[in-house]
C-alpha positions in Angstrom: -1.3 -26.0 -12.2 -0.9 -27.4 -8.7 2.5 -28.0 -8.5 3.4 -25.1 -10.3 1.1 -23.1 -7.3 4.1 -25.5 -4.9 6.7 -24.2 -6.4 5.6 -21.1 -6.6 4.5 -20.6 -3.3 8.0 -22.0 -2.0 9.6 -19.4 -4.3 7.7 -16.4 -3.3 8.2 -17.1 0.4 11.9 -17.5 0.3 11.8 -13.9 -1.7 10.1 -12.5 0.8 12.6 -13.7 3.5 11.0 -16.6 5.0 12.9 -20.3 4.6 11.6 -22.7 2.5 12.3 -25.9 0.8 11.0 -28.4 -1.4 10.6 -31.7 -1.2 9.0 -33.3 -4.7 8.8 -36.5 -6.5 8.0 -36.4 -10.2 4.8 -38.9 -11.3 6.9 -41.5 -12.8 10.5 -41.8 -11.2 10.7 -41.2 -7.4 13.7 -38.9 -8.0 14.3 -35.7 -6.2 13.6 -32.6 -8.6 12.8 -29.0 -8.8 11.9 -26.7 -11.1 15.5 -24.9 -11.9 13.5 -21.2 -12.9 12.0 -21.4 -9.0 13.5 -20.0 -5.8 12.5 -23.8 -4.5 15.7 -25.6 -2.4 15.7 -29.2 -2.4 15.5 -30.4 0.9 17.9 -33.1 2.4 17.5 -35.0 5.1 20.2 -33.5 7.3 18.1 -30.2 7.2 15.0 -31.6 7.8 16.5 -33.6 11.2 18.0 -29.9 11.8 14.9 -28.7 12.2 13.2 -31.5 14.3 16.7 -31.3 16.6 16.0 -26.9 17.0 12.0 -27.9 18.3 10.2 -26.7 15.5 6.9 -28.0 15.3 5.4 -29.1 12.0 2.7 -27.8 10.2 1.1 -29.8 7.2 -0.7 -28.3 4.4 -1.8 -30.8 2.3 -3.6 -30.2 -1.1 -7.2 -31.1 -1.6 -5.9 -34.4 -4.0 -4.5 -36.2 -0.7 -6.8 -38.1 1.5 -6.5 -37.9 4.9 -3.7 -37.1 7.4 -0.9 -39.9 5.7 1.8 -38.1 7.7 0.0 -38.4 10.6 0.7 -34.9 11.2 -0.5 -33.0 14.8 -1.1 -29.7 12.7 -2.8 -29.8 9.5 -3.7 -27.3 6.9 -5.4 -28.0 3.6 -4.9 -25.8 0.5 -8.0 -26.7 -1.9 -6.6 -25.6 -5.1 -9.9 -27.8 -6.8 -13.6 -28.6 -5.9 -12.6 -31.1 -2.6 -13.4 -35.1 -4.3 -13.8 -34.2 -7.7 -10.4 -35.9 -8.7 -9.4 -37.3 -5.8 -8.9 -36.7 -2.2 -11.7 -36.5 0.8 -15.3 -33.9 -0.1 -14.5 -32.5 3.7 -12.0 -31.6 5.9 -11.2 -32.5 9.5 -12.7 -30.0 12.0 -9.2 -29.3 13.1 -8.2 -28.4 9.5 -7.1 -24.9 9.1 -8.8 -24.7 5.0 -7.5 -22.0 2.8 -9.0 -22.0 -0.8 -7.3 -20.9 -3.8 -10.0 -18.7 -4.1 -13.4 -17.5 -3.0 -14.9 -20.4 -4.1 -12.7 -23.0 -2.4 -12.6 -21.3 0.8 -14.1 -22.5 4.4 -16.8 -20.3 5.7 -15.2 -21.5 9.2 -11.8 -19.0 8.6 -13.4 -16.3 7.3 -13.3 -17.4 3.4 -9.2 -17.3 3.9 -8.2 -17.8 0.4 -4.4 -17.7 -1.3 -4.4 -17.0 -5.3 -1.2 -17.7 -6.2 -1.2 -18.3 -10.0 2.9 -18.7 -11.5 1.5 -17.4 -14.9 4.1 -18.0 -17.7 4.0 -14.2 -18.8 6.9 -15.4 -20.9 5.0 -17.4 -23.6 1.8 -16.4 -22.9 0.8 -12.4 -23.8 -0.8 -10.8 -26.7 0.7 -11.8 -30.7 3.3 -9.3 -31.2 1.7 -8.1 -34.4 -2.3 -8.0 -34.9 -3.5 -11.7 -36.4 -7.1 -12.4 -37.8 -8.2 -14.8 -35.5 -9.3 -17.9 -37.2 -11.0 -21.2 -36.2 -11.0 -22.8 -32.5 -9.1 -24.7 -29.6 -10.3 -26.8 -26.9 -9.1 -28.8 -23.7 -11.2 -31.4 -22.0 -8.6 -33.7 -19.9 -10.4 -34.1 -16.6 -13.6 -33.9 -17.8 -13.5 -37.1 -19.9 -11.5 -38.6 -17.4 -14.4 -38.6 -15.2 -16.6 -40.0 -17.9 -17.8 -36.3 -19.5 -18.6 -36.6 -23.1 -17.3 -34.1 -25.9 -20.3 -31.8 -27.1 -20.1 -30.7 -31.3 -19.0 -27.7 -30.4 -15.7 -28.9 -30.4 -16.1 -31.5 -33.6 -13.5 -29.3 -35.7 -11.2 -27.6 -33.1 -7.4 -28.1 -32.0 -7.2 -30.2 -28.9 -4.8 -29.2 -26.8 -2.9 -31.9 -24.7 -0.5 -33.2 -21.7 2.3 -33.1 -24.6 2.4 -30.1 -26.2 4.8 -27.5 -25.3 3.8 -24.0 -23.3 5.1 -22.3 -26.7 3.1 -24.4 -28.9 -0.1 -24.0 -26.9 0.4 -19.9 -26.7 1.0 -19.9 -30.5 -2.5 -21.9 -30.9 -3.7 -19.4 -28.2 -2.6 -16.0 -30.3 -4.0 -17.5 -33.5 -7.3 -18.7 -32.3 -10.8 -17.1 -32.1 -12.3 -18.9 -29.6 -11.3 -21.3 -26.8 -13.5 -23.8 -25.5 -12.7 -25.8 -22.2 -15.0 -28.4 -20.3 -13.2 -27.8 -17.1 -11.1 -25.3 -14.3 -7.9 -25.3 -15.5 -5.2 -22.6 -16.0 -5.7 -22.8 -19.4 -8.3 -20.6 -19.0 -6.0 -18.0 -17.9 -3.3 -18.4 -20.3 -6.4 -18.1 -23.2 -6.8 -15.2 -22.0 -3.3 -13.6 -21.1 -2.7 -14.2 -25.5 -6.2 -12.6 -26.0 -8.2 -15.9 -26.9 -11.8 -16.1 -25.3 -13.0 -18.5 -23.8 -16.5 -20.3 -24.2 -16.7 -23.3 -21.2 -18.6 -26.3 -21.8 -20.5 -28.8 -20.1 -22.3 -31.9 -20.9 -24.3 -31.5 -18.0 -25.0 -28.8 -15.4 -23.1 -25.3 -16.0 -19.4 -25.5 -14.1 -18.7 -23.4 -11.0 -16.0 -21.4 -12.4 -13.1 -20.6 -9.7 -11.3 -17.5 -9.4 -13.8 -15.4 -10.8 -12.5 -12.9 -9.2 -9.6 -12.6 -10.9 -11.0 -11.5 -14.4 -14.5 -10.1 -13.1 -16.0 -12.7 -15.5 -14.7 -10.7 -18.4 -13.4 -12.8 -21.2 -15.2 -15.9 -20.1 -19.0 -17.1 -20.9 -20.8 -20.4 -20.7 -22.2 -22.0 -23.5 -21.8 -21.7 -27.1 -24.7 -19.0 -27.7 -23.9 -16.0 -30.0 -24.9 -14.0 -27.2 -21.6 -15.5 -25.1 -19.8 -15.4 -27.7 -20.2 -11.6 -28.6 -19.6 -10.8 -24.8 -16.4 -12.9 -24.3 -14.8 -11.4 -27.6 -15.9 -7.7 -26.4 -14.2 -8.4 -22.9 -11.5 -10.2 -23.5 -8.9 -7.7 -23.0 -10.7 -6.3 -19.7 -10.7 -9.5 -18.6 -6.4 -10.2 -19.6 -6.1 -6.9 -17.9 -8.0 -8.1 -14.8 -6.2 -11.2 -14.5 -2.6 -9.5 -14.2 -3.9 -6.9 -12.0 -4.7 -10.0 -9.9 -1.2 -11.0 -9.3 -0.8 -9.0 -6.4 -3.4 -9.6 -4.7 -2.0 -13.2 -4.7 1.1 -11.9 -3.2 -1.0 -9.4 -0.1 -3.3 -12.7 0.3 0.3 -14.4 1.0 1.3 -12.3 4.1 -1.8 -13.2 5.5 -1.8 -16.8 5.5 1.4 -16.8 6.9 -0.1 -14.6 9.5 -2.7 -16.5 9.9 -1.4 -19.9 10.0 1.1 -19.3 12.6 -1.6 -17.9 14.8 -3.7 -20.7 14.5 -0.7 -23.1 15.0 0.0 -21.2 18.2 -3.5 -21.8 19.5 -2.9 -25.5 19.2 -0.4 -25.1 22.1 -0.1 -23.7 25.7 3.6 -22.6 24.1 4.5 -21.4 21.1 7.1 -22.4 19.5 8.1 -22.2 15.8 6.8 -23.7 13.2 7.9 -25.7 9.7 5.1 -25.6 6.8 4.8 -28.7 4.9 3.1 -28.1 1.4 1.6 -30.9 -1.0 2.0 -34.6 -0.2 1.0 -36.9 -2.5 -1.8 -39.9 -1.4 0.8 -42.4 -2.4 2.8 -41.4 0.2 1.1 -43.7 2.7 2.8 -46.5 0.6 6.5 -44.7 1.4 5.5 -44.8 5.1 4.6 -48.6 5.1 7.9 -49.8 3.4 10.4 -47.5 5.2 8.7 -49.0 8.3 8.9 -52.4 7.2 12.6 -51.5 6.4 13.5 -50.8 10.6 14.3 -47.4 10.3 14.4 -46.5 13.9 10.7 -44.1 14.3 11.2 -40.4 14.5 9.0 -38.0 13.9 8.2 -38.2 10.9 11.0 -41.1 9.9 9.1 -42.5 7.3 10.3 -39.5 4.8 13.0 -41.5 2.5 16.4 -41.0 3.4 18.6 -39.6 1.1 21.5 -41.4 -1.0 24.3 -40.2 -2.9 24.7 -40.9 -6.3 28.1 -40.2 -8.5 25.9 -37.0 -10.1 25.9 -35.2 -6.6 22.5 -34.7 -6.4 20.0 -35.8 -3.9 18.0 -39.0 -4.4 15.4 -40.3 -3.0 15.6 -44.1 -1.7 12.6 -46.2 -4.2 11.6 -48.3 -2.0 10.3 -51.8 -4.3 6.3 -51.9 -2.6 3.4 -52.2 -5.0 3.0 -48.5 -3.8 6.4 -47.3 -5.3 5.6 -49.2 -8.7 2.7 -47.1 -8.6 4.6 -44.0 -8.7 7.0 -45.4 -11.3 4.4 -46.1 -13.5 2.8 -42.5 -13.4 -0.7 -43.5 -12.2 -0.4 -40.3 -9.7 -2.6 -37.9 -10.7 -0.5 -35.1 -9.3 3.2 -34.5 -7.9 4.1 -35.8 -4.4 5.3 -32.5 -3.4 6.6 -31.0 0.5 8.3 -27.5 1.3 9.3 -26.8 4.6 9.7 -23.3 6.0 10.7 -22.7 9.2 9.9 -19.3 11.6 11.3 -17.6 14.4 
């Protein structure tokens, strides 16, 4: 879901007249892509220097996933979109962090609980089965979770995994068909169960989850643990809680004019001046590897410089230089465990 939040965000600020671009690398080729159904411009180099040339002073909003400041950045901003350390990234944030959370949950006590939920929901393939079904037999989803050593409960002995490979179509279908969806984690899954009409059961091995954006269905739809009793209510709410969750989507959008209100107010603080600002969204950890080697190469330092130049290949398109360090093999070999992702909007 992150990067689709990126692109997403990049999208909806460009629609709403603001400049942005994006700047991603995909997991395992450090080529320059963007999702072609986004309002998401690749950035170049020759725009980026643009912008350093006109004054504009960088702001960095980093996703919880990245440790630390890697872009050595004067202004940062850090959009939790998941509990801070659980799959990577620092538990706490820098004093002089601005923290929005993706929602209530995520959010810093220290700005006022600022939160930005901005789900892309893929109304598309996901919505109710175009003709009544019996729902029969069960789905679940448990990638994290076992990742980080979880164990798989008999709940979920004889139901459909869902995984990294199957298609947004194929997962709906499974969705619109199902009577019950069980999940071990957060994940947008829970939302798109929902959005086809599929309750959903979460599970844990352990203590019960912290469930984000409860908000955005008023905990209708959603129960934990496999009791009858959660099982009656999520199959009795289920449609409240679809109809909650689209009503949600523009709240996303009102929370969106505030952030950028509030973002370029508290990047104004930072100075005696105040001069615009560029918003830098999502940079992956591995990016710390990109700023050794492009040192090590003698690019002259700018600010910033150790962003890849760009080359030209016989396709047109924008590339991105590899650069061959045991970081960039990394990349290559998809070990990331999310997109190495930057948009950069500019204000007056």
């Amino acid at each position: 879901m992150g990067i689709k939040v990126l692109h997403y965000l990049c999208d909806r600020l460009n629609s709403k007249g603001n400049l942005a671009f994006l700047l991603p690398y995909d997991q395992t080729d450090p080529l320059l892509v963007t999702a072609p159904n986004y309002l998401a411009p690749r950035l170049d180099r020759e725009i980026f220097e643009a912008h350093i040339s006109s004054g504009l002073t960088p702001i960095v909003v980093y996703p919880e996933i990245v440790a630390g400041n890697p872009l050595d950045a004067s202004l940062v901003a850090r959009y939790v979109l998941n509990f801070p350390g659980l799959i990577g990234g620092d538990t706490s944030y820098a004093e002089s962090e601005l923290v929005v959370g993706f929602s209530k949950e995520l959010s810093d006590e220290r700005f006022g609980g600022l939160t930005l939920t901005l789900a892309p929901w893929d109304l598309e393939h996901f919505d109710l089965p175009d003709t009544p079904v019996r729902r029969e037999g069960s789905c679940f989803y448990s990638l994290k979770h076992r990742f980080l050593g979880g164990k798989l409960l008999d709940d979920t002995a004889s139901s459909t995994e869902i995984t990294q490979d199957m298609e947004p179509i194929e997962i709906a279908k499974l969705f619109q068909r199902s009577e019950v969806f069980y999940c071990y984690e957060n994940t947008a899954l829970v939302g798109e169960a929902l959005l086809c009409g599929c309750p959903v059961i979460l599970l844990s091995d352990g203590p019960p989850l912290t469930i984000i954006g409860q908000d955005t269905t008023k905990g209708m739809g959603i129960a934990q643990g496999n009791s009858r009793e959660a099982l009656d209510y999520v199959k009795s709410t289920v449609l409240q809680g679809r109809e909650n969750l689209l009503n949600s989507i523009s709240l996303g959008l009102n929370q969106l004019d505030h952030f950028v209100r509030v973002s370029q107010e508290w990047a104004n603080a930072q100075f005696d001046t105040h001069p615009p600002k560029v918003e830098i969204f999502g940079v992956s950890n591995d990016t710390r590897a990109v700023v050794r080697s492009i040192h090590q190469l003698g690019i002259p330092e700018l600010l910033y410089s150790h962003l890849p130049r760009s080359v030209q290949l016989a396709s047109d398109s924008e590339y991105i230089l590899p650069v061959e360090t045991e970081g960039i093999k990394r990349l290559i070999t998809g070990r990331l465990v999310q997109y190495n992702t930057t948009v950069f909007i500019p204000y007056k």
